[in-house]
Structure formats: structure tokens, C-alpha cells
C-alpha positions in Angstrom: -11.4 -36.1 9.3 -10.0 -32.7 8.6 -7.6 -32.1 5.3 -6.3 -29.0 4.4 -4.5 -28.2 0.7 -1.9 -25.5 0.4 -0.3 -24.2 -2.4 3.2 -22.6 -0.8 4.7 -20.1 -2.8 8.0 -22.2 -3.5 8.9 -25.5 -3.4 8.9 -26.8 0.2 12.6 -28.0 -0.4 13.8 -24.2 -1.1 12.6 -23.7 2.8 14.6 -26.9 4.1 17.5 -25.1 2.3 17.1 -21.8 4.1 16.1 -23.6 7.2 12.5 -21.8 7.2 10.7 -25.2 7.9 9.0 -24.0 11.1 6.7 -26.2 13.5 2.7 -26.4 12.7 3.0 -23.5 10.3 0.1 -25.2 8.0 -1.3 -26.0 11.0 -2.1 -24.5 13.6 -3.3 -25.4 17.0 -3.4 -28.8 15.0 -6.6 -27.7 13.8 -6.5 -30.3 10.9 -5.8 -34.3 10.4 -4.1 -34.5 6.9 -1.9 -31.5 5.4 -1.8 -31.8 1.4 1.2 -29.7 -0.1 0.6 -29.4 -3.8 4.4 -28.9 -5.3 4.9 -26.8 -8.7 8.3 -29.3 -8.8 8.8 -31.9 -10.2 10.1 -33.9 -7.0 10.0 -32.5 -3.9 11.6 -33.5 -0.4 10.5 -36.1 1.3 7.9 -35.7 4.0 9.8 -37.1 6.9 12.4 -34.2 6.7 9.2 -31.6 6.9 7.2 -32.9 9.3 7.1 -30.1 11.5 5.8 -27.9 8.7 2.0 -30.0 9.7 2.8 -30.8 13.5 0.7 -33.9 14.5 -1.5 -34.0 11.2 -0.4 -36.5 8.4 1.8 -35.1 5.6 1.8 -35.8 1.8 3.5 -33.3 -0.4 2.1 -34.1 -4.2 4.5 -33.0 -6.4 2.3 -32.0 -9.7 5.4 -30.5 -11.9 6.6 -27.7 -13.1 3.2 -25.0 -13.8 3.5 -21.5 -14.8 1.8 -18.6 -16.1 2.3 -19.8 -19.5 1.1 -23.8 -19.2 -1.5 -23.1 -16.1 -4.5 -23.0 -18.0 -3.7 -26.3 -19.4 -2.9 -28.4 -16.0 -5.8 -26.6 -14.4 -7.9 -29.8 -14.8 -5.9 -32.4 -14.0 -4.8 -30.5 -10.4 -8.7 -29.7 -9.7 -9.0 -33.4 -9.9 -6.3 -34.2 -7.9 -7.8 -32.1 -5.3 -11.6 -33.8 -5.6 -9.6 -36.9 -5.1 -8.0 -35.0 -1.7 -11.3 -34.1 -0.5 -10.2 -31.0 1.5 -12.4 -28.9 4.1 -10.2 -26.2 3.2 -7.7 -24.8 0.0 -5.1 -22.5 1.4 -2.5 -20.3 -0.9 -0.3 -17.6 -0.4 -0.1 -15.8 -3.6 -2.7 -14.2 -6.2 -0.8 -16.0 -9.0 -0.3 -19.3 -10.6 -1.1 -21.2 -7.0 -3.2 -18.6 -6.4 -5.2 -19.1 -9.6 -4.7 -23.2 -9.4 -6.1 -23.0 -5.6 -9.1 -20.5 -6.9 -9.7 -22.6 -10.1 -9.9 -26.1 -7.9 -11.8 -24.1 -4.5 -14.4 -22.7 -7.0 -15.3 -26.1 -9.5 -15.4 -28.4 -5.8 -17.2 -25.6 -3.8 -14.7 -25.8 -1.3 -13.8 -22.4 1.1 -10.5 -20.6 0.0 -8.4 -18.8 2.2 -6.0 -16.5 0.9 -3.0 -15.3 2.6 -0.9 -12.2 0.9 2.8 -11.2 2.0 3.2 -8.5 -0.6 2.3 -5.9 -2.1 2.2 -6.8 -5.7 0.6 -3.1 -7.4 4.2 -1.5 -5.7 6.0 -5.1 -7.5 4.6 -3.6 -10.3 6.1 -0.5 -10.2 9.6 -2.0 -9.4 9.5 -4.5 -12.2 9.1 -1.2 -14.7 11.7 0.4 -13.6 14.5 -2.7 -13.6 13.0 -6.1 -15.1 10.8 -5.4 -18.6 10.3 -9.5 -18.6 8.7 -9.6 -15.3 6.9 -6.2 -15.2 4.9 -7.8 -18.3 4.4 -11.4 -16.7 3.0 -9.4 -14.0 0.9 -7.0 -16.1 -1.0 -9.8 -17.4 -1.8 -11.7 -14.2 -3.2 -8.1 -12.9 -5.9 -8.3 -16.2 -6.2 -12.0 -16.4 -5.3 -13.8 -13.0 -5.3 -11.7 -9.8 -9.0 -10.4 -10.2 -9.9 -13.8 -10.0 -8.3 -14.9 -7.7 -8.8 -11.9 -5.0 -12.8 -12.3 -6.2 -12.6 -16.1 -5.1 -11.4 -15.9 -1.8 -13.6 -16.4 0.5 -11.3 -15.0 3.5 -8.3 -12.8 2.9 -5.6 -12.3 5.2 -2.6 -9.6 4.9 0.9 -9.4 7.0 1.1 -5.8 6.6 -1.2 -3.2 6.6 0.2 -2.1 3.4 -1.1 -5.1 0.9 -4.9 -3.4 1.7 -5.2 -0.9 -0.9 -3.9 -3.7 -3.9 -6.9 -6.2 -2.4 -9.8 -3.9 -2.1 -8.6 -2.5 -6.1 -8.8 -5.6 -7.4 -12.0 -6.8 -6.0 -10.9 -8.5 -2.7 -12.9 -8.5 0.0 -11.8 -6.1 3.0 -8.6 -8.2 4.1 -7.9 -8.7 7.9 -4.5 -8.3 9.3 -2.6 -11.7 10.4 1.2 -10.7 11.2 4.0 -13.3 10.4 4.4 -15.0 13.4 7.5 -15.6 15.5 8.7 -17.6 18.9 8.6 -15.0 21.6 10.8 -16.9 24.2 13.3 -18.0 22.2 13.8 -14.4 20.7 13.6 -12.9 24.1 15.8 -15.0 25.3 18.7 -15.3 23.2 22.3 -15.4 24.3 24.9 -12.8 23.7 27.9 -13.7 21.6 31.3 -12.2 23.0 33.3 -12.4 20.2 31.4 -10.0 18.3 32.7 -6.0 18.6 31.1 -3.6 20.2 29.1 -1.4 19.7 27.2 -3.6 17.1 24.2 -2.7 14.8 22.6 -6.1 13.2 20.3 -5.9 9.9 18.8 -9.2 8.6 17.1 -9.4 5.0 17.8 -10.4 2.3 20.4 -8.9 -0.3 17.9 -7.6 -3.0 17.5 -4.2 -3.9 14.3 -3.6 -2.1 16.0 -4.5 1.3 18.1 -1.0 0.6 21.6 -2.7 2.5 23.4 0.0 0.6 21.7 2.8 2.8 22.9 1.5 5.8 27.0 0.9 4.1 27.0 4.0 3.5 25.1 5.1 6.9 28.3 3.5 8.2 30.8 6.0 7.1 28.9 8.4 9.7 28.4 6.0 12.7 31.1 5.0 15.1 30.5 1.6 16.0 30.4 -1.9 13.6 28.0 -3.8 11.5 27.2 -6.7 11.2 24.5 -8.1 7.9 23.1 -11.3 7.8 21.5 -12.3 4.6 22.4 -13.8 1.0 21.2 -13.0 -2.3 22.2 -11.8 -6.0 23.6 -8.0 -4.3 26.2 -9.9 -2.2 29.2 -9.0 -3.9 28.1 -6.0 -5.1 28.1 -4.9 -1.3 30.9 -6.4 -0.4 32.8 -4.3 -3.0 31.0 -1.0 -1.8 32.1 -2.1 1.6 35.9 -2.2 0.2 35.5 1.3 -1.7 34.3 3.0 0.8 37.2 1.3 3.6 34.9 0.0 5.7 36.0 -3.5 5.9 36.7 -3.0 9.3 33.4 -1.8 10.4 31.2 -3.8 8.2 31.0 -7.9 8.1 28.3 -9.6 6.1 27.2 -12.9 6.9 25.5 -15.6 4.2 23.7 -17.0 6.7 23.2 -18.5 10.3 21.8 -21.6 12.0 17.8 -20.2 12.3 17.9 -22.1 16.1 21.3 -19.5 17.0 20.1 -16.4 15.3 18.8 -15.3 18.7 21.9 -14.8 19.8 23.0 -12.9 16.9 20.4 -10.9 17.7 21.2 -10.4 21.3 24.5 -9.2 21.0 23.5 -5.6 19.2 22.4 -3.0 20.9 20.5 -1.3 17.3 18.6 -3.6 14.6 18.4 -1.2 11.1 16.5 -2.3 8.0 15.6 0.6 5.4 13.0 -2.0 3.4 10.8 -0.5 0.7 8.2 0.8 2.9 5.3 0.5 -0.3 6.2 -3.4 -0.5 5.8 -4.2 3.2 5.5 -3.0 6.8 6.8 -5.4 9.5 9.3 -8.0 8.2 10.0 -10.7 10.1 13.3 -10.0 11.2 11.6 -6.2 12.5 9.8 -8.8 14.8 12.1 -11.0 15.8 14.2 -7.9 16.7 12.1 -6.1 18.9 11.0 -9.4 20.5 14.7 -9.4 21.6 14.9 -6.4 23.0 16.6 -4.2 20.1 16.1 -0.5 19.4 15.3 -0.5 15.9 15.3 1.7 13.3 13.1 1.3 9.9 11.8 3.4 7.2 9.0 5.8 7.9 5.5 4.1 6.9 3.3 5.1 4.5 0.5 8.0 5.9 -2.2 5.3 8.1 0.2 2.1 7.3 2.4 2.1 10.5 1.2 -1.3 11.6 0.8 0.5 15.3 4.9 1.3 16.0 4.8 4.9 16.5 6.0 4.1 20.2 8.4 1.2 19.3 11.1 1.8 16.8 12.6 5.1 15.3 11.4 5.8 11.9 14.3 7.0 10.1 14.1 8.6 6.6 15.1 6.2 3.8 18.4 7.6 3.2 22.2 7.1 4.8 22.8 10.6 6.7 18.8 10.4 8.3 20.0 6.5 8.9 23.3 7.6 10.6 21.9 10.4 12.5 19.0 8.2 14.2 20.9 5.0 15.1 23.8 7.6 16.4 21.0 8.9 18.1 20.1 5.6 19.9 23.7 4.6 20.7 24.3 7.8 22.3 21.2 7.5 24.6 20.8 4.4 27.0 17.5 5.4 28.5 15.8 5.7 25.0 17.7 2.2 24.1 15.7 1.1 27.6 12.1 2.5 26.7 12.1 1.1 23.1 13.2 -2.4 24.1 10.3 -2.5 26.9 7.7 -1.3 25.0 9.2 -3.0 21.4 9.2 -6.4 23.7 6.0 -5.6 24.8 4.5 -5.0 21.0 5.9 -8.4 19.8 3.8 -10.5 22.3 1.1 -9.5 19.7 3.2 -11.4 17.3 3.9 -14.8 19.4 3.1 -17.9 17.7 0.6 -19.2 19.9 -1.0 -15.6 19.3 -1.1 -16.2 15.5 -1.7 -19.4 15.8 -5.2 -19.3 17.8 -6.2 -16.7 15.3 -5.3 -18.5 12.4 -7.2 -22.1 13.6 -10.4 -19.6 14.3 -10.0 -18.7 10.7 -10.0 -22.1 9.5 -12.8 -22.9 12.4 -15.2 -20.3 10.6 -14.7 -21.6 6.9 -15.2 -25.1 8.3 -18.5 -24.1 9.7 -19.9 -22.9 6.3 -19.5 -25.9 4.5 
């Protein structure tokens, strides 16, 4: 029998509530038997309500309490032992941090294979924290000296969802990292059903509503472009927006939703003809709502990668400089064209078959196949 241990980043109730609980996504191809969740929460959701998260395999989320960087040396023990008592083929985590160090510590002490997925790039989350949050920039500070080199040393297979998270793993001792993209539903994105009541012409941008995400460029983009916006996303800029929105009298252009059933946002999706997203191009290279954008069919417009980091889209999406007059200027520049719009959804569409979940998913189970065989 085949049992797999993640550590998630979150609590696997804070993805219920954002309605991110997507089918097999700790297992793929139903490669294992039993999926064990170990929970930094006290209590957790129950496992019915998540059930998808393991597709046909068993689920049990263990909720161990609340660990952090400052009482993780002392649980260390007691969650290596809950593992032994799991008996896993494989530890799986998705940070180089607490989890990160709790999976390492437990794959290490059991001689069990670690796989270590990274969505981030956490030198350039460095650099932000300076600048903005002194608390965190030191938290993080000491998990580069004390955790992360660890952690990246013990991994016996590292995966990265943008090209951009290479240069932190090789620095801090990772091994050479292989590229495995988010993955997304194909048919359902390509697919999707346009909503008439929105206005037209309509530009869509999906993120959240942190500083890193940049929504301010494309407000302000908006005072240049003749045609309406529409943001879906929550987060602590909300009304920060929405007042820059009302001082710069654009309530009539701009409309900025919380937050959308995850099963409809296709349609959303559908009914623009431009998706725009100026994203800290250091902290990541292909978000997932990039993805599920050009998997739709949308012209879309992002940030200008970093020199040899372009994740392959120099034929798929404008790259845009990260500022509102280059912003306005190139999604003006798609609205005005309707054979450009034409090329960039056929070859965007055809770029995001890369990213389909049965795609991913193969990959992923041959992963998991390979660490299997080495026990």
C-alpha cells in the first residue's frame, strides 16, 4: 500500500474557503493509496468536505497544532514520530520553511524520499520584506542561515513553477530544480461561456490584492484606455483601490470583484477580449490565472521577464513594461488590432495544453514513480 505525507503551506480549511480544493491535487493519476495531510492548526476540516484534494486514495488530515519558526525545534520529535507511525513511501512539502524543515527533519531521521515543491521565490521575498515589513524580513533572514539550507540540501527531488525560483535553489545548495507548472483544466477554461451583462470592451485581471500583484498599474493604465475593467481578487489593498478608483473618477470604468464561484470563473474569463497582470516579475513567472487566461483564449499582457526567465511566451502574450502608460499603450494596442487578438489566442491556447492537468499530472505520478523505486 502506497501513503504519501504532505505538509501544505496553509491549513487545508483556508483552501475550502477560497474554493481552491481541486480534484487529485496530492494525487495524481491516483498514484497513491492513503494521503496523510499534516495540519499546523489546531483542528482542521473534516476530510469528507476535501475529498477531492486525494481523488480515490484514503484521506486523514492530522491536525498537529499550531508550529512555528519559534516552537519548531521543539515539536520536531513528536511530528517525526507521528510520521514513523504513518509509514509513508513518500514526504511531500511545498515550502523551505517550518513544513519545509518538519518534512526534511522527519524524511531525513526515517530515510524516507523528500520531494520538494517551491512556488516562490523567497531571495526576491527577502528583498520586499526590507523594504516594507522589518518583522518578517528578519523571520526570514534567519530561516535563510538556519532553516532553508537544510531543507533545499534534503530534498531528494525539487520541483519549481516558474523558472524564476532556480537561481534561490541552486544558492542555497538545492539540487538543479526541474520545472513542473501549476496545473489547470484545459476544457473547462477553453470552454467557458460569455457573460452578456458585462460592458464591452472588457479587460479582466485576477490576483490577489497585495502589493506584489501591482493592481494600481493597471487603475491608473485605465485613465489612458477606452474600454472597462473588471478585477477579480480580495486582499488587505482592497479599499485602498477602490478609493484610487474613486480619485481618479473611474468608477465607471473600473469594477472590482471579492471573488467568484471557481466552477464560473471561466466565463468571467470568456467575456474579455484582454487579460493584464503587472505581477513582480522577480517573485514569479506564470501565475495561474496567466494560465487559465490564455487557455481561454485571451490576449494577455504581463510584465517583461527577467533576461533567460520567460517560461517560453515570447510568442504568446505582450510583455508590457511594468508601468501604467507602457500598460495602456500595449493593451490599446491589442484592442485596436483583431488579427493580433486572433494569433495570440491560437498560439496562447496552444501553449496552455502544456499546462493541462492530465499533462501535470502524468509528470507529477512519474516523479513520485522514481522516488518510489529508490527505496
Amino acid at each position: 500500500m502506497q501513503k504519501l505525507c504532505v505538509f501544505p503551506n496553509d491549513p487545508i480549511i483556508a483552501y475550502y474557503k477560497k474554493g481552491e480544493i481541486k480534484t487529485r491535487y496530492y494525487n495524481p493519476t491516483n498514484f497513491f493509496d492513503e494521503v496523510h495531510i499534516i495540519s499546523l492548526i489546531e483542528k482542521d476540516i473534516n476530510e469528507s468536505k476535501v475529498q477531492n484534494l486525494s481523488g480515490n486514495a484514503k484521506l486523514k488530515i492530522h491536525s498537529v497544532g499550531k508550529i512555528n519558526i519559534k516552537n519548531c525545534y521543539k515539536h520536531t520529535k513528536r511530528i517525526i514520530e507521528l510520521i514513523r507511525s504513518i509509514n509513508p513511501a513518500v514526504i511531500r512539502a511545498y515550502n523551505p520553511l517550518v513544513e519545509g524543515w518538519l518534512a526534511a527533519s522527519s524524511a531525513k531521521e526515517l530515510k524516507i524520499p523528500f520531494f520538494l515543491s517551491l512556488h516562490t521565490q523567497y531571495d526576491q521575498k527577502r528583498k520586499i520584506a526590507k523594504k516594507n515589513n522589518l518583522k518578517k524580513f528578519l523571520v526570514l533572514k534567519y530561516t535563510e542561515k538556519f532553516i532553508e539550507p537544510f531543507v533545499l540540501n534534503t530534498a531528494n527531488h525539487i520541483t519549481i513553477v516558474h523558472k524564476i525560483i532556480e537561481p534561490y535553489v541552486l544558492k542555497h545548495g538545492g539540487k538543479k530544480p526541474e520545472v513542473l507548472y501549476n496545473k489547470i483544466d484545459y476544457e473547462r477554461f477553453s470552454n467557458g461561456i460569455p457573460i452578456k451583462s458585462l460592458p464591452q470592451p472588457l479587460i479582466i485581471s485576477v490576483g490577489n490584492l497585495i502589493k506584489e500583484k501591482n493592481h494600481q498599474c493597471l487603475i491608473e493604465a485605465m485613465m489612458n484606455v477606452n474600454a472597462h475593467l473588471l478585477i477579480i481578487g480580495n486582499g488587505k489593498l482592497y479599499q485602498s483601490l477602490q478609493n484610487l478608483i474613486l480619485h481618479n473618477k473611474l468608477e465607471e470604468k473600473i469594477v472590482i470583484i471579492k471573488s467568484v464561484p471557481n466552477n464560473e470563473i471561466q466565463n468571467f474569463y470568456k467575456s474579455a477580449q484582454v487579460f493584464a497582470l503587472a505581477y513582480d516579475p522577480e517573485l514569479e513567472g506564470l501565475p495561474i490565472p496567466v494560465m487559465e487566461a490564455m487557455a481561454t483564449g485571451l490576449s494577455v499582457v504581463i510584465p517583461y521577464p527577467k533576461i533567460k526567465y520567460s517560461d517560453g511566451l515570447e510568442d504568446e502574450v505582450i510583455f508590457s513594461k511594468r508601468d501604467p502608460i507602457s500598460f495602456a499603450q500595449n493593451i490599446t494596442k491589442v484592442l485596436n488590432d483583431t488579427k493580433l487578438q486572433a494569433k495570440l489566442s491560437l498560439e496562447a491556447q496552444k501553449k496552455a495544453k502544456d499546462f493541462d492537468n492530465i499533462v501535470i499530472e502524468k509528470h507529477e505520478a512519474q516523479i513520485y514513480s522514481k522516488l518510489v523505486e529508490k527505496l
